[in-house]
TORBAKOL-181765 format. One record per residue (C-alpha): residue in one letter; x, y, z. Coordinates in steps of 0.05 Angstrom, whole numbers, always signed. Each point is the difference from the previous one (the first is absolute). Example, Ala and Ser with C-alpha at 12.3 -4.5 7.8 and 13.67 -1.06 7.14 Angstrom:
2
<residuo:a; px:+246; py:-90; pz:+156>
<residuo:s; px:+27; py:+69; pz:-13>
REM end
This chain:
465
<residuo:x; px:-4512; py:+1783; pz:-260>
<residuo:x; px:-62; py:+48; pz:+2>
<residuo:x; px:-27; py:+15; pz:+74>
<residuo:x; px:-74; py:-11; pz:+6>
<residuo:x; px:-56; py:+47; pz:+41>
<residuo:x; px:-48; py:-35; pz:+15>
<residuo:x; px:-71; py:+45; pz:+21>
<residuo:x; px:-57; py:-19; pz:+43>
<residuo:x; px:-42; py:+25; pz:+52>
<residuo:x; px:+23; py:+14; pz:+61>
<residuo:x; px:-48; py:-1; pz:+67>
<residuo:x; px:+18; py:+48; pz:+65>
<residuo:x; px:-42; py:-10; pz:+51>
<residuo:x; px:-60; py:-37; pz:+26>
<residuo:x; px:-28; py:-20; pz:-69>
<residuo:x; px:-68; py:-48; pz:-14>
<residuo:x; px:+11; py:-74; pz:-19>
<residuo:x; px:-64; py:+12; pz:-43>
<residuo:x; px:+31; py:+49; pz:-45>
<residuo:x; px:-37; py:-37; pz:-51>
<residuo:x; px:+26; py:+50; pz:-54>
<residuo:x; px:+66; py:-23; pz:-2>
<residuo:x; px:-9; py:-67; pz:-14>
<residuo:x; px:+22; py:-33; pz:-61>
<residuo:x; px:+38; py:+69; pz:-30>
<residuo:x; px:+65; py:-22; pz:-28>
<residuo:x; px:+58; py:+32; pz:+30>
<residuo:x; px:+25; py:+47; pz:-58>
<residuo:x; px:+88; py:-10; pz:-8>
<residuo:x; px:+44; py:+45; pz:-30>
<residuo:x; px:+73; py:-16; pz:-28>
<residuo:x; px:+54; py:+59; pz:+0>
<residuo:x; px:+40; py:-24; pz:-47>
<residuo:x; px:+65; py:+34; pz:-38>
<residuo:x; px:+38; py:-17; pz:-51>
<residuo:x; px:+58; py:+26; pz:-52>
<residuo:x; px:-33; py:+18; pz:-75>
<residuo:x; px:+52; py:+30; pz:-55>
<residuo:x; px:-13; py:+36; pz:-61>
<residuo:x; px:+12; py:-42; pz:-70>
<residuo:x; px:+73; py:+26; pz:-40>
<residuo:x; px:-12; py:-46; pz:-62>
<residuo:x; px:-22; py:+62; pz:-47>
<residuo:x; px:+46; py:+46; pz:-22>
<residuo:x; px:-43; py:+58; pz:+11>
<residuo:x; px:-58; py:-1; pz:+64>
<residuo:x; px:-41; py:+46; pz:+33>
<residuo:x; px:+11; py:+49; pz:+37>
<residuo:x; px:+44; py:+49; pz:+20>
<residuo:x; px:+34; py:+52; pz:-56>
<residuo:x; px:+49; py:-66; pz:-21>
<residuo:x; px:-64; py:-40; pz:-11>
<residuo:x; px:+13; py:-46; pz:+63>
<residuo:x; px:-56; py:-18; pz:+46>
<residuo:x; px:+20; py:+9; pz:+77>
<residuo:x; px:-29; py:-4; pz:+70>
<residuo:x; px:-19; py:+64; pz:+31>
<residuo:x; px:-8; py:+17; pz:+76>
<residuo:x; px:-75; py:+8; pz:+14>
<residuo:x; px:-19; py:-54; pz:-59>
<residuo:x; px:-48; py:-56; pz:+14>
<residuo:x; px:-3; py:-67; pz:-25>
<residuo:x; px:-73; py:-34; pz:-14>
<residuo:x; px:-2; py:-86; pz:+21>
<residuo:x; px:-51; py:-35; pz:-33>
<residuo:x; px:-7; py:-67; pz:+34>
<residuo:x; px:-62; py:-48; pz:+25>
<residuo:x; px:-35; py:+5; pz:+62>
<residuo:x; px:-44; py:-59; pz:+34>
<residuo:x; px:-55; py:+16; pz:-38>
<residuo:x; px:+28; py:-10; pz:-69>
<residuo:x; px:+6; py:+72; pz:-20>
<residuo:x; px:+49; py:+29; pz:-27>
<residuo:x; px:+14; py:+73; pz:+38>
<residuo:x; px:+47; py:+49; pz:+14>
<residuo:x; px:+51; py:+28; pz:+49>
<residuo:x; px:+43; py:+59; pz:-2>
<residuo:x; px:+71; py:+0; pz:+27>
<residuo:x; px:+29; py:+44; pz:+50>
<residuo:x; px:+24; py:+63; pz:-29>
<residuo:x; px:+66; py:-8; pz:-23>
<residuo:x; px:+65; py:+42; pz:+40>
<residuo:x; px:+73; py:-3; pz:-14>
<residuo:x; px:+22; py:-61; pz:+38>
<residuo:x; px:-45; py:-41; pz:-44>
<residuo:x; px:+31; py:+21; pz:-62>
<residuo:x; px:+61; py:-31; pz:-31>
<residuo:x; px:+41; py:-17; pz:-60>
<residuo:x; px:+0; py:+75; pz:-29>
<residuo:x; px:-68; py:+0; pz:+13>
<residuo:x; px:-16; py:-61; pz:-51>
<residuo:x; px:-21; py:-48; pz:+70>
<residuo:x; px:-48; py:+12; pz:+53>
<residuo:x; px:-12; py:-31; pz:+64>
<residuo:x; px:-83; py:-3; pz:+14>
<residuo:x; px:-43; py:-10; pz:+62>
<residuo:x; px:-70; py:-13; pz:-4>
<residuo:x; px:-56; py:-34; pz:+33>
<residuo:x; px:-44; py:-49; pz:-27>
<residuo:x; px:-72; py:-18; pz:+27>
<residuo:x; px:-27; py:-72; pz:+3>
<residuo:x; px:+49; py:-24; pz:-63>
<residuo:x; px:+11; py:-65; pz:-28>
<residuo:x; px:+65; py:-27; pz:-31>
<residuo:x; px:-4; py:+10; pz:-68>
<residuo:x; px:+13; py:+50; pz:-57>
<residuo:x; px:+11; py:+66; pz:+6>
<residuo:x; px:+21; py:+59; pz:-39>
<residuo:x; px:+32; py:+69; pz:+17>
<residuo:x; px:-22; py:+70; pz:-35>
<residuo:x; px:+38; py:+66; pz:+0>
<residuo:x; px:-4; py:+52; pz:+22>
<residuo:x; px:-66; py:-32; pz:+37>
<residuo:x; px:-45; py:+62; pz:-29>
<residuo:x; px:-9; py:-41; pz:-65>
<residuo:x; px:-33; py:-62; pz:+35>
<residuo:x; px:-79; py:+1; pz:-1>
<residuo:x; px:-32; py:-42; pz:+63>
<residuo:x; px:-7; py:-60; pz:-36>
<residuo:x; px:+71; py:-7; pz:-8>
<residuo:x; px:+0; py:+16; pz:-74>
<residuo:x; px:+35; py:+67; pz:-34>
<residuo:x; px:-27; py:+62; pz:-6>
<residuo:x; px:+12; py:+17; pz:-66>
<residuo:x; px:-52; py:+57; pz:+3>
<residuo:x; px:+44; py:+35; pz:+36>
<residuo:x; px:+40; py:+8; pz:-63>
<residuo:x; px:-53; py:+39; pz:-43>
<residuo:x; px:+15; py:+67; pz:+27>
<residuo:x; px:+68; py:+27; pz:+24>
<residuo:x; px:+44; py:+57; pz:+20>
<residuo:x; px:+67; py:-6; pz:-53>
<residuo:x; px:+44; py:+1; pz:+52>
<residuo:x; px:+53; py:-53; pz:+17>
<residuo:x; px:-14; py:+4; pz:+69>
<residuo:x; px:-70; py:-11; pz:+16>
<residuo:x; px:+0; py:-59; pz:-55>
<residuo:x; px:+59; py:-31; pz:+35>
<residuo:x; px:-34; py:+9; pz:+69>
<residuo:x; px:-71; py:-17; pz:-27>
<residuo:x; px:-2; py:-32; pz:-63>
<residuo:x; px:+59; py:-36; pz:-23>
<residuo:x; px:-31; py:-74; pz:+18>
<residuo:x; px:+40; py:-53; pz:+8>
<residuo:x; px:-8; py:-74; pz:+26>
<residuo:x; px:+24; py:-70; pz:+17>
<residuo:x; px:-32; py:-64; pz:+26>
<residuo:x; px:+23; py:-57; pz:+41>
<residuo:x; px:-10; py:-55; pz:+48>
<residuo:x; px:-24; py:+20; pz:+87>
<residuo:x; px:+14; py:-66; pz:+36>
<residuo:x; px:-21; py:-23; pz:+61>
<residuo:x; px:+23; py:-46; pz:+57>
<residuo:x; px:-12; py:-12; pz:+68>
<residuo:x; px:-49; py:+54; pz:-1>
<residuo:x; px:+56; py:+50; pz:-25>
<residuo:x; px:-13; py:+41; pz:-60>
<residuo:x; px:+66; py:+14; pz:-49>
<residuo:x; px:-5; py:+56; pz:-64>
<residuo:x; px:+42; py:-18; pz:-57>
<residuo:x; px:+56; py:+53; pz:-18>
<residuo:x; px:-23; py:+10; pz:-73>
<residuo:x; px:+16; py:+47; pz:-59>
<residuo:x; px:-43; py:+69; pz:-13>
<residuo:x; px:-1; py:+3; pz:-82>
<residuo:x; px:-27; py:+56; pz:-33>
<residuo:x; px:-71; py:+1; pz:-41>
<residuo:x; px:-2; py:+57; pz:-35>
<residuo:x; px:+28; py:+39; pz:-58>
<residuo:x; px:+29; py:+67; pz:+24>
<residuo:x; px:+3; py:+51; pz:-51>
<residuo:x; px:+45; py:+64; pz:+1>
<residuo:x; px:-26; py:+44; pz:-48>
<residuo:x; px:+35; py:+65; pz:-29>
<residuo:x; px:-51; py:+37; pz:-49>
<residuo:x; px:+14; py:+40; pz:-57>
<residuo:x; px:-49; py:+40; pz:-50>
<residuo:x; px:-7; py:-12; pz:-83>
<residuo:x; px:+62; py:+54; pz:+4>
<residuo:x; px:+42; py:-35; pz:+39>
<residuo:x; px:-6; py:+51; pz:+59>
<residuo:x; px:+12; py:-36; pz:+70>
<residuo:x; px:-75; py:+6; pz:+40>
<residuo:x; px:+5; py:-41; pz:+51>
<residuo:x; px:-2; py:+53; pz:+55>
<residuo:x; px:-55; py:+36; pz:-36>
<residuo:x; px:-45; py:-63; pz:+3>
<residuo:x; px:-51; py:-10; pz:+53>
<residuo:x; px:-41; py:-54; pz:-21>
<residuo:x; px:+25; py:-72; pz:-36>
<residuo:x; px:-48; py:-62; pz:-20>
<residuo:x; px:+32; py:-66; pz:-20>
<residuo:x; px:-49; py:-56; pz:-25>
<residuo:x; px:+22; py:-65; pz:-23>
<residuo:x; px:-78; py:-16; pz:-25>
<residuo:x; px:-17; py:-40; pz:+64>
<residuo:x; px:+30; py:+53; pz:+52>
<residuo:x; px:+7; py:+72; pz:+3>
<residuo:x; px:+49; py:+35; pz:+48>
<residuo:x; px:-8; py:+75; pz:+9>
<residuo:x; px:+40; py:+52; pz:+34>
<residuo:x; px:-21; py:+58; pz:+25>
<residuo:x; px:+53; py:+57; pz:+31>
<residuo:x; px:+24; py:+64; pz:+6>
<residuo:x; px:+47; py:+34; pz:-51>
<residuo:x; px:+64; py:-32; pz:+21>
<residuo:x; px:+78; py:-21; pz:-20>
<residuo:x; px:-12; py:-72; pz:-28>
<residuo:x; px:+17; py:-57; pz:-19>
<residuo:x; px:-77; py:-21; pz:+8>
<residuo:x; px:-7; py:-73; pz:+35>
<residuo:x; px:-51; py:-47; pz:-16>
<residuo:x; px:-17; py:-70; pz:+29>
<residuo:x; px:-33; py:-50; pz:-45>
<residuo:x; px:-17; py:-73; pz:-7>
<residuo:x; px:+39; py:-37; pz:-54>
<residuo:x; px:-23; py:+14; pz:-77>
<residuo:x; px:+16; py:-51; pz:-47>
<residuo:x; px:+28; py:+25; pz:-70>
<residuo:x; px:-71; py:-18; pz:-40>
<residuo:x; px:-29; py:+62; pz:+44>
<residuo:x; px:-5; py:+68; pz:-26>
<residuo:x; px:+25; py:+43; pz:+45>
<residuo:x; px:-29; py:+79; pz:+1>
<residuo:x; px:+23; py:+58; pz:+40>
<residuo:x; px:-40; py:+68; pz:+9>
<residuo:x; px:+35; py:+58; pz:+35>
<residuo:x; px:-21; py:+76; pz:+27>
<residuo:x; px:+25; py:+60; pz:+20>
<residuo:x; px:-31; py:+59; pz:+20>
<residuo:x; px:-26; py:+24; pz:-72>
<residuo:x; px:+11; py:-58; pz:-59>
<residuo:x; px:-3; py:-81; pz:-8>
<residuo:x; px:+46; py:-49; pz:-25>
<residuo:x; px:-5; py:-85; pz:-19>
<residuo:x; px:+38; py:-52; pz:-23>
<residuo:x; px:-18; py:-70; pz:-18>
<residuo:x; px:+64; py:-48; pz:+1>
<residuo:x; px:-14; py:-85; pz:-18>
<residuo:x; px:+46; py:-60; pz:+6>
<residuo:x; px:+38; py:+26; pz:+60>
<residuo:x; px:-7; py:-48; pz:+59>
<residuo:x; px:+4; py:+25; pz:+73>
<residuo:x; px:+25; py:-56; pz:+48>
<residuo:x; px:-10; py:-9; pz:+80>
<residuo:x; px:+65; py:+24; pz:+39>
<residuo:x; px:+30; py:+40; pz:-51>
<residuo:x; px:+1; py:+85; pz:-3>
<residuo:x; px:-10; py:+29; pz:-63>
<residuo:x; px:+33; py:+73; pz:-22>
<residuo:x; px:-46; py:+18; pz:-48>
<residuo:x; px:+16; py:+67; pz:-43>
<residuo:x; px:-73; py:+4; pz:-39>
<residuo:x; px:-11; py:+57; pz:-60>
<residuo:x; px:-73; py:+19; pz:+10>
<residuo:x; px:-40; py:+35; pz:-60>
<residuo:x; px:-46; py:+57; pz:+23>
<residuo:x; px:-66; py:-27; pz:+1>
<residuo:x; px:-64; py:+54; pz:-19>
<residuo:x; px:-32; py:+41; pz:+53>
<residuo:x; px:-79; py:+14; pz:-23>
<residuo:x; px:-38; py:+63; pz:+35>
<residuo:x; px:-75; py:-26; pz:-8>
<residuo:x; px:-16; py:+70; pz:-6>
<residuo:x; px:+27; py:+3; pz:-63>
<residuo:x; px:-34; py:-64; pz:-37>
<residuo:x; px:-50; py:+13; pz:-58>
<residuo:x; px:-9; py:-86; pz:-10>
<residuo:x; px:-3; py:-51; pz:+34>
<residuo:x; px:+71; py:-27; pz:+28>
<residuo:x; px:+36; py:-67; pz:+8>
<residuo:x; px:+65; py:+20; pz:+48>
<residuo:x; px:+62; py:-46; pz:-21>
<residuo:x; px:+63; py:-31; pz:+52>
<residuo:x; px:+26; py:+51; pz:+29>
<residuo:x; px:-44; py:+55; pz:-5>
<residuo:x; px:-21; py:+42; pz:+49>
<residuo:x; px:-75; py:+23; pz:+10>
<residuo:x; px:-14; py:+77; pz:+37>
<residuo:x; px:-64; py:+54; pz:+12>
<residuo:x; px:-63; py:-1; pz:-11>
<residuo:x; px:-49; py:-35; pz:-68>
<residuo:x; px:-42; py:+63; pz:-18>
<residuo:x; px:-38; py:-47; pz:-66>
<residuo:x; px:-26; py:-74; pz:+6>
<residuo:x; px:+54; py:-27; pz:-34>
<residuo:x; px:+17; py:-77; pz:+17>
<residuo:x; px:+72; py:-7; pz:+37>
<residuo:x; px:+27; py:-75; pz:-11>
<residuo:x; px:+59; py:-29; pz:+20>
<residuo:x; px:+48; py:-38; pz:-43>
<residuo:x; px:-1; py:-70; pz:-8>
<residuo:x; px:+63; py:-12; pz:+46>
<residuo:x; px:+17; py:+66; pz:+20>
<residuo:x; px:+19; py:+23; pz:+71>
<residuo:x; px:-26; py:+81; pz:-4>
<residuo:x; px:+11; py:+52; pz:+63>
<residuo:x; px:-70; py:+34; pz:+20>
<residuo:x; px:+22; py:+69; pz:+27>
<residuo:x; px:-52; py:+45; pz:+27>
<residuo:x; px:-47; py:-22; pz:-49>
<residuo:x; px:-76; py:+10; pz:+3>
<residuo:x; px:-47; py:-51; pz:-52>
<residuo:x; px:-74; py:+29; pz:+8>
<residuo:x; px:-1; py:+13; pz:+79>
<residuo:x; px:+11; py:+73; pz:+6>
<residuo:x; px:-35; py:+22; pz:-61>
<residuo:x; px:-61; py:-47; pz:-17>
<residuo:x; px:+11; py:-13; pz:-82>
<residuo:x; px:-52; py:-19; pz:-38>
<residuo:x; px:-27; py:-81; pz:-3>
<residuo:x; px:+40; py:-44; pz:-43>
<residuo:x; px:+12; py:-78; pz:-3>
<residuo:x; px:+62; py:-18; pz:+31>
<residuo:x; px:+37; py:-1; pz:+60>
<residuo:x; px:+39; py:+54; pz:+25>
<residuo:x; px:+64; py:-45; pz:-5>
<residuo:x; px:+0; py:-45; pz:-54>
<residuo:x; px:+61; py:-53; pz:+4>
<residuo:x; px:+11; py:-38; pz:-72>
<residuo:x; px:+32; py:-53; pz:+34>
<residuo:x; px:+51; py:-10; pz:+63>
<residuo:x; px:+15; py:+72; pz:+28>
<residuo:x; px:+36; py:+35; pz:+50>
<residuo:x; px:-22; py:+67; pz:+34>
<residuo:x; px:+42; py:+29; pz:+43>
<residuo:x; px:-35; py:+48; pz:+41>
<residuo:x; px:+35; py:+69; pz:+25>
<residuo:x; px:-27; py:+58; pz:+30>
<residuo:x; px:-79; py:-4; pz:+7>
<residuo:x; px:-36; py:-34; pz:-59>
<residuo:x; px:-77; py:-1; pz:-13>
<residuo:x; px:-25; py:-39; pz:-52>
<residuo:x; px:-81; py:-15; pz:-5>
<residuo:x; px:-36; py:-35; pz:-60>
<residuo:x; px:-43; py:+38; pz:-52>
<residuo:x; px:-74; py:-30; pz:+6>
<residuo:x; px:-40; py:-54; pz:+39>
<residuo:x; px:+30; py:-74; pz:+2>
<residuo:x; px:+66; py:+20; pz:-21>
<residuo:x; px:+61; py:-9; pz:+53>
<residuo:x; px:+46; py:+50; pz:+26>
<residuo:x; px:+63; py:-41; pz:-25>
<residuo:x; px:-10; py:-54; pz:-47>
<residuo:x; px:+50; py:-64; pz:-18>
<residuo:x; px:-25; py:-51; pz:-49>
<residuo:x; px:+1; py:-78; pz:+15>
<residuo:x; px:+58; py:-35; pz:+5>
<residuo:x; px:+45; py:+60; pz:+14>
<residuo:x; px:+25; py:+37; pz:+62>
<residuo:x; px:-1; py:+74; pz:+22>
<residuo:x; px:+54; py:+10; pz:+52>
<residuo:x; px:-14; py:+71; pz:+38>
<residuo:x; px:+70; py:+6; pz:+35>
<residuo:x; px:+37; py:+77; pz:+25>
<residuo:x; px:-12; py:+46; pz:+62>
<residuo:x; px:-58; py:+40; pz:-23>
<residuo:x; px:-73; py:+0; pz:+6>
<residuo:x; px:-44; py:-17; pz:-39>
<residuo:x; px:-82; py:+0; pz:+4>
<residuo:x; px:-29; py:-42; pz:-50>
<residuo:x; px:-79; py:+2; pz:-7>
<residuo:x; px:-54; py:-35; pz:-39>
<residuo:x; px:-64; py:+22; pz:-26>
<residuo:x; px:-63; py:-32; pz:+14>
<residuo:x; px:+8; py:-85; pz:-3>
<residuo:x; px:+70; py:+15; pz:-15>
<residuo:x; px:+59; py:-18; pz:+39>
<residuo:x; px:+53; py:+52; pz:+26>
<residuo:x; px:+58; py:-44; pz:-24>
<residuo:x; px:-24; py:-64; pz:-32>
<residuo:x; px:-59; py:-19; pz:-60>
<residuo:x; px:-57; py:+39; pz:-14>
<residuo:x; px:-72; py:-30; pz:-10>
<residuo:x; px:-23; py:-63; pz:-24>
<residuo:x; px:-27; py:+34; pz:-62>
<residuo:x; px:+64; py:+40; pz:-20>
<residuo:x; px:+21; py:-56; pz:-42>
<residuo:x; px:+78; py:+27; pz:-13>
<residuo:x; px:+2; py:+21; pz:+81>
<residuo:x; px:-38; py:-58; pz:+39>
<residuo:x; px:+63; py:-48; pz:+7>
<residuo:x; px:+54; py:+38; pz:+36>
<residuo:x; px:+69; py:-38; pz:+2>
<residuo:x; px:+48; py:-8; pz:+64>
<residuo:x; px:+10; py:+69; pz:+56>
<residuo:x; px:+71; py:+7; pz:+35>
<residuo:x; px:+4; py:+54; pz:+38>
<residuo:x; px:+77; py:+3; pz:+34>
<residuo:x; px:+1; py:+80; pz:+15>
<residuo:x; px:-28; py:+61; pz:+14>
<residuo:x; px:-69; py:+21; pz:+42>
<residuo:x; px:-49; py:-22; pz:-44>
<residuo:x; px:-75; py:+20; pz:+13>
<residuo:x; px:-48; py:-47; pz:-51>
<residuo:x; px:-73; py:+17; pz:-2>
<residuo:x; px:-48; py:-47; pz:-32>
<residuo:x; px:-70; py:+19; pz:-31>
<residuo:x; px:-75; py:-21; pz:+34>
<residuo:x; px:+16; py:-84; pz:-12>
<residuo:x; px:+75; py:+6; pz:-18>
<residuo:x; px:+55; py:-8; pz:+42>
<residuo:x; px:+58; py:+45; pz:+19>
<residuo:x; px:+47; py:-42; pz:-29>
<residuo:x; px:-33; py:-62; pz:-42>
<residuo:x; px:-49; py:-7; pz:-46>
<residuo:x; px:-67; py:+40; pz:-11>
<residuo:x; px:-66; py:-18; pz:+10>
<residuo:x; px:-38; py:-51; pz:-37>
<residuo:x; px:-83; py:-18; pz:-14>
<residuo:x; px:-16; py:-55; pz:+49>
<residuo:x; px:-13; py:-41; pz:-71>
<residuo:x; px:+56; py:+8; pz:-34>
<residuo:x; px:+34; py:-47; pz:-43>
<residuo:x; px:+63; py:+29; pz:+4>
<residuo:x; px:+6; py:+47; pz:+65>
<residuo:x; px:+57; py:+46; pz:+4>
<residuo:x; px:+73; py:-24; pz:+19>
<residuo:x; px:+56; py:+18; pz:+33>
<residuo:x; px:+69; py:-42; pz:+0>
<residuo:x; px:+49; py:-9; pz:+55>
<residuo:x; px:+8; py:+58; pz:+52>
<residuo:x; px:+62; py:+13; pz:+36>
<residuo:x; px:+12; py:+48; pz:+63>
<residuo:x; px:+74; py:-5; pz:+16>
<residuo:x; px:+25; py:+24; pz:+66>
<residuo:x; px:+44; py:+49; pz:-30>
<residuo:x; px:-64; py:+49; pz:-11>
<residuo:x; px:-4; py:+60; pz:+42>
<residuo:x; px:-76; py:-4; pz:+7>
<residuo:x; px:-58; py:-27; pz:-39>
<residuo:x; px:-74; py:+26; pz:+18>
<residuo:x; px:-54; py:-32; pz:-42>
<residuo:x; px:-72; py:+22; pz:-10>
<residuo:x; px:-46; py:-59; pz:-27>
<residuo:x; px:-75; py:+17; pz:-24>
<residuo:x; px:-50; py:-19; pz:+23>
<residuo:x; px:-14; py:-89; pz:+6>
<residuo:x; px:+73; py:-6; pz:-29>
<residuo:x; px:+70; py:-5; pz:+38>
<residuo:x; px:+53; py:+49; pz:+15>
<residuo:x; px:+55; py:-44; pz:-31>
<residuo:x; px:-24; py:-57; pz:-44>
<residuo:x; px:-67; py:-10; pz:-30>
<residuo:x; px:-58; py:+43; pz:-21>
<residuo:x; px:-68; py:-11; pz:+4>
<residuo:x; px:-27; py:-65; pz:-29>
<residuo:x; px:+81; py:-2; pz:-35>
<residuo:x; px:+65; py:-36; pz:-2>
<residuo:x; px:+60; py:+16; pz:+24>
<residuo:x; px:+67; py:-53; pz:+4>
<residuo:x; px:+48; py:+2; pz:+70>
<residuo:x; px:+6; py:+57; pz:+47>
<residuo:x; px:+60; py:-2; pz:+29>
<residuo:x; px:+19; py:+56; pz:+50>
<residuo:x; px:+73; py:-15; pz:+43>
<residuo:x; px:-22; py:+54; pz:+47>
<residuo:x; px:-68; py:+18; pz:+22>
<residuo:x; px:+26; py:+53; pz:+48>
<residuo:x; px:+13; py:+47; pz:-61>
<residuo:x; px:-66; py:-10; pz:-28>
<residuo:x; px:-59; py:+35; pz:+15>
<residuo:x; px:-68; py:-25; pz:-18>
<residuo:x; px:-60; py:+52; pz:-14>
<residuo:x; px:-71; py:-16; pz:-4>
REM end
């Protein structure tokens, strides 16, 4: 049976019987409540420890999600977990927490508690960017849940014992070049995208295997890996291999060497393909697109920012279709004449800036500094959907554009510049966005259109006017 706390205010003391101000407050109650919670054993393989079984840790916390008196659904965090609490080789655990004004009703458990948001939901954000290693995913990442039934009687409060099952695909990957040379420990950076979500992992030059959480991929999904090391690039594409909840996969992957481009050395304009990589400095006005589909590495490059290049009609990133840049060391890339963005994605399609670089992406005059350009640029006034998962990402949008949006548009116009769907995920180190003048930092440009801004954490984000 749980033991309630009940809190109110105490009075010491002569006190007023006109203390008007406490009138009609409700008397907040909290519930400390424990109960047992196990681990599911119906897989043959789980997450996570080297055997691919997922286990109770000292120190771990468990997220409740449950109802309080005003109909919302919120959040409590368990006491830290310490050995007594843990049992049955470490697949059951014994938790204490305390709830605040709940009703009876449904509730569910996350772990570890680091992957519930405060609205009681997952945060799968939290997945975008990661370390490799088995033990911070375990600790951090490796989410699993279970739902039941809290009852109440006689003003007592009971949790259900439930079962924790796994929601993600863990993968285990052991990389190998087009020779068949083991690379693993050689690799430093690794992007996994299923075309809905990319995971990337950023570390130092290490032993592997390389770990990677993901949500379940069905086998209609094409599923493409990029990989680094210190000097050269390598991809895969794999399809019709479906990745399940609660299972680890070993996953021994051949990689062919993908392209590494010096801009330097380009006498025409350039579309970069999967896999390749992108370094130095453009010293022509040559136009630098990306490949419909591609996921290309930006490393140290510099697109018309150090050296001004002579006016041309284009952006200074052109994606053909859904891209992804992956941004490493310090990128610059700036667009090549008035109303023309910085980095351009056409409707309909996605950019998805993920890594642990930086990157400063500008737009000239009515242009935005990731986004469309100006009403008038015909092929460059309807910019597709933004995700931006990684990296420190500076965005600087022309007079009327925004930083990251669409560009400006007449106050007339029939068809104003667009921008889709923007996404800030939490997993960014830092976003700072510089809007022109009349038009937002994130969103909309003057007298334009831009879809739904969602940012998860506005503390990362810094807005310039």
């Amino acid at each position: 049976m749980a033991a309630l706390a009940f809190v109110g205010a105490i009075t010491t003391g002569c006190s007023s019987d006109d203390d008007s101000e406490s009138l009609d407050k409700p008397v907040s109650k909290t519930v400390t409540l424990t109960t047992t919670i196990s681990m599911d054993g119906s897989a043959p393989t789980r997450a996570l420890d080297e055997n691919g079984m997922k286990t109770f840790a000292v120190g771990d916390q468990v997220a409740v999600v449950y109802t309080n008196t005003s109909s919302q659904r919120v959040v409590a965090v368990s006491n830290a977990l310490v050995v007594s609490d843990i049992t049955d080789w470490d697949k059951s655990a014994k938790i204490t927490v305390t709830l605040t004004d709940p009703v009876a009703g449904s509730v569910d458990y996350i772990y570890p508690a680091s992957m519930a948001k405060s609205d009681g939901t997952a945060n799968l954000s939290a997945l975008c960017m990661q370390n490799g290693t088995l033990t911070t995913l375990a600790s951090t990442l490796d989410y699993a849940k279970g739902s039941g039934t809290m009852t109440e009687s006689g003003g007592d409060f009971t949790l259900p014992g439930i079962t924790l099952r796994n929601q993600l695909a863990i993968c285990q990957f052991k990389i190998k070049n087009d020779e068949g040379t083991e690379i693993t420990s050689s690799i430093t950076g690794l992007t996994v995208s299923d075309g809905t979500n990319t995971y990337t992992v950023s570390r130092e030059a290490a032993a592997g295997p390389i770990y990677v959480a993901m949500q379940p991929v069905s086998d209609d999904k094409t599923i493409s890996f990029v990989a680094n090391d210190a000097s050269s690039s390598y991809y895969k594409s794999v399809s019709g291999k479906a990745l399940t909840a609660n299972n680890l996969y070993p996953i021994n992957v051949t990689m062919t060497t993908g392209t590494t481009t010096s801009l330097a050395t380009l006498s025409a304009d350039h579309t970069a393909q999967n896999g390749e990589t992108l370094t130095g400095q453009l010293t022509a006005s040559h136009k630098i697109s990306i490949a419909a589909g591609a996921t290309v590495i930006l490393k140290n490059v510099d697109i018309n920012y150090g050296t001004t290049l002579t006016a041309s009609s284009y952006a200074g990133i052109t994606c053909l279709g859904d891209a992804t840049l992956i941004v490493s060391g310090t990128d610059y890339v700036k667009s090549f004449d008035d109303g023309y963005p910085g980095i351009f994605v056409p409707s309909a399609r996605t950019l998805t800036i993920t890594g642990s670089g930086t990157l400063y992406a500008l737009g000239h005059e009515n242009g935005a500094g990731i986004g469309s350009g100006k009403d008038i640029i015909e092929a460059y006034k309807a910019c597709g959907n933004i995700v931006i998962q990684g990296g420190t990402i500076w965005a600087t949008g022309g007079s009327g554009a925004a930083g990251i949006g669409s560009g400006a548009s007449a106050i007339d116009a029939s068809t104003p510049s667009s921008c889709g769907d923007i996404t800030i995920k939490n997993s960014v180190t830092s976003v700072y966005a510089k809007r022109g003048a009349e038009a937002a930092n994130i969103g909309s440009g003057q007298n334009s259109n831009c879809g739904t801004v969602t940012v998860e954490d506005e503390g990362k984000i810094t807005r310039i006017n």
